[in-house]
N, C-alpha and C positions, 0 to 999 in steps of 0.2 A: 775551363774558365776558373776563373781564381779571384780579383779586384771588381768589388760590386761594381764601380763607376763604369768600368768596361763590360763587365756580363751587360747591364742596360741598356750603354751602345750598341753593341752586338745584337741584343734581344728587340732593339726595335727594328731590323731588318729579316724581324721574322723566320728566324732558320725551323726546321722542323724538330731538329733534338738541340740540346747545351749539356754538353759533358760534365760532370764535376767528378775530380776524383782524390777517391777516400782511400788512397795507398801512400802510407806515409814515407817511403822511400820516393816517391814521383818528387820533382822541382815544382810541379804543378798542384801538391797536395792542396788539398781544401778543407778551412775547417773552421769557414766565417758562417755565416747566413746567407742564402741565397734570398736577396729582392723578389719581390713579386716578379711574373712576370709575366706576357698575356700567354692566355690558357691553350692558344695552337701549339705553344713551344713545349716538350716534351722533354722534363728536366731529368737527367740521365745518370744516376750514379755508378761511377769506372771502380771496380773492384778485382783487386789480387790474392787469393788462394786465404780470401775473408772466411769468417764464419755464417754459418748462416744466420744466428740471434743479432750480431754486427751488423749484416745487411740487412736486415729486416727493421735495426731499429735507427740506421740511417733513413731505409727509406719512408719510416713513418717520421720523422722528424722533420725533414724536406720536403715532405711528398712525392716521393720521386715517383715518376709516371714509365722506367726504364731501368733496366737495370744491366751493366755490361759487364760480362764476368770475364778478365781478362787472364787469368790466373792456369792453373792446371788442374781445374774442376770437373767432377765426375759426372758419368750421366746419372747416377744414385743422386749425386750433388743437387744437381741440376732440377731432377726430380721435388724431392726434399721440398727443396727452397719454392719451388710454385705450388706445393701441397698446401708450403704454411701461409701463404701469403690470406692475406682476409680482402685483400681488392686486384682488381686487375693489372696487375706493371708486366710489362714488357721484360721476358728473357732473351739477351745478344749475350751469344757464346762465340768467344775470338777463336780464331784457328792464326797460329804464325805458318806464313808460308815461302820455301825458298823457291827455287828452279822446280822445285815436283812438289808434289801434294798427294798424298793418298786420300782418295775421296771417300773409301769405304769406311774411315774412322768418324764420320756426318754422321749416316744411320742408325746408330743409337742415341743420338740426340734429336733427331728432328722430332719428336713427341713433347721432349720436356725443353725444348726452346723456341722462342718466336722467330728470331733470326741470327743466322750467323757472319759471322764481321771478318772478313781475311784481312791479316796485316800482315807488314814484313817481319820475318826473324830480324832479331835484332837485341844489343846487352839488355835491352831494358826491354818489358812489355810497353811499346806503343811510344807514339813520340820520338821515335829516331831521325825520320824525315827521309828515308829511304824508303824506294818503291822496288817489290818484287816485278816478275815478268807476268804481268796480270794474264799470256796467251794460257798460262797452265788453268786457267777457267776454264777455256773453252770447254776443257772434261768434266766440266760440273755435271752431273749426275742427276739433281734434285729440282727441286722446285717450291723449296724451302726459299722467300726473300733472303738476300745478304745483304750486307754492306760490302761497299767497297771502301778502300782503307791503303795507309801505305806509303807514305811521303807525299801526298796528294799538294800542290802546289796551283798557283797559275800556269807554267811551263807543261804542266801535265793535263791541263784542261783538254789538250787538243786528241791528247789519246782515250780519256774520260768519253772524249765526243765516242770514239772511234766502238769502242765497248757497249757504247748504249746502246747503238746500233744494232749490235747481235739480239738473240730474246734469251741472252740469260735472265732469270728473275730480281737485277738490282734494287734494292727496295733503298738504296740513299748514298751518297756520297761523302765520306768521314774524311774530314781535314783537321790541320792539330798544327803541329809544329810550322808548316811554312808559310803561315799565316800568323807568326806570331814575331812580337817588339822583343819580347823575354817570353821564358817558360811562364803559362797563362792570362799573359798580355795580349791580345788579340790585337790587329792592326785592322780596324773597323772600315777603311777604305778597299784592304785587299777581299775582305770579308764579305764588303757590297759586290764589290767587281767578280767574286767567286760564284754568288747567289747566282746574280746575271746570269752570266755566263752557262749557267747551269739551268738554269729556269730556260731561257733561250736553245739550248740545248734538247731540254725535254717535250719542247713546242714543237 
């Protein structure tokens, strides 16, 4: 999210997290003030191969209640950053993933994160709009929550369905780019229609 007037719109359909990100290469950088916004929503700062004193003094200035390490961050890293923390925020550690995934590289992380988020490889961290072959989950391992993530579209809703259906542990559904007018322009119709969709899904 980027344009207060659209984080608003967006935010009154209630999603469970609202991205902001603080990597100044992104199209989508952020670095207005986030509006109030009601307190179910879970404000989320996307960070790349940050500092930790950076992230920490984003997410005191924000409040951010999340925090997404999108970057090539260690599990010392990872550590570190929830030692210094002084309140509870949410650690999501991305994993880019192709055709395969080695799941054994999880395991030193699932101590020092809350959840981990697979997106597709791709030039840029996140935001490509290309979806990997989400079947290389089904070798998921754990029982750590993820995201799922990855060109997520309306077009893809119908395999989103297909996935949920299994018991992997999906703790949320992460959309970005096909949902959007411009890089952090959200399109507040397809955004409703996504909710739906997803909420009727998980009924």
């Amino acid at each position: 999210m980027k344009y207060p007037e659209n984080i608003l719109e967006v935010a009154s359909l209630l999603p469970d997290y609202m991205g902001f990100i603080f990597w100044e290469k992104s199209s989508r950088y952020f670095d207005g003030i986030i509006p109030v916004l009601p307190k179910s929503i879970k404000k989320t700062g996307v960070f790349v191969n940050e500092t930790i004193d950076e992230i920490l003094a984003k997410a005191k200035k924000h409040d951010l209640q999340a925090l997404q390490l999108h970057g090539s961050e260690s599990v010392s890293f990872c550590s570190d950053l929830k030692n210094r923390m002084h309140t509870e925020i949410e650690i999501i550690k991305v994993f880019s993933v192709a055709d395969s995934f080695d799941f054994e590289l999880l395991k030193p992380f699932e101590t020092v994160c809350d959840y981990f988020l697979f997106d597709t490889i791709g030039k840029l961290p996140g935001g490509n709009g290309t979806t990997f072959d989400w079947k290389v989950l089904e070798k998921y391992p754990s029982t750590k929550p993820f995201f799922l993530s990855g060109g997520i579209g309306i077009d893809e809703l119908e395999s989103v369905q297909e996935i949920l259906k299994t018991n992997l542990p999906i703790h949320a559904i992460d959309v970005n780019s096909k949902f959007e007018l411009e890089p952090g322009l959200k399109n507040v119709e397809l955004c409703k229609d996504a909710i739906i969709r997803i909420s009727n899904i998980e009924q």
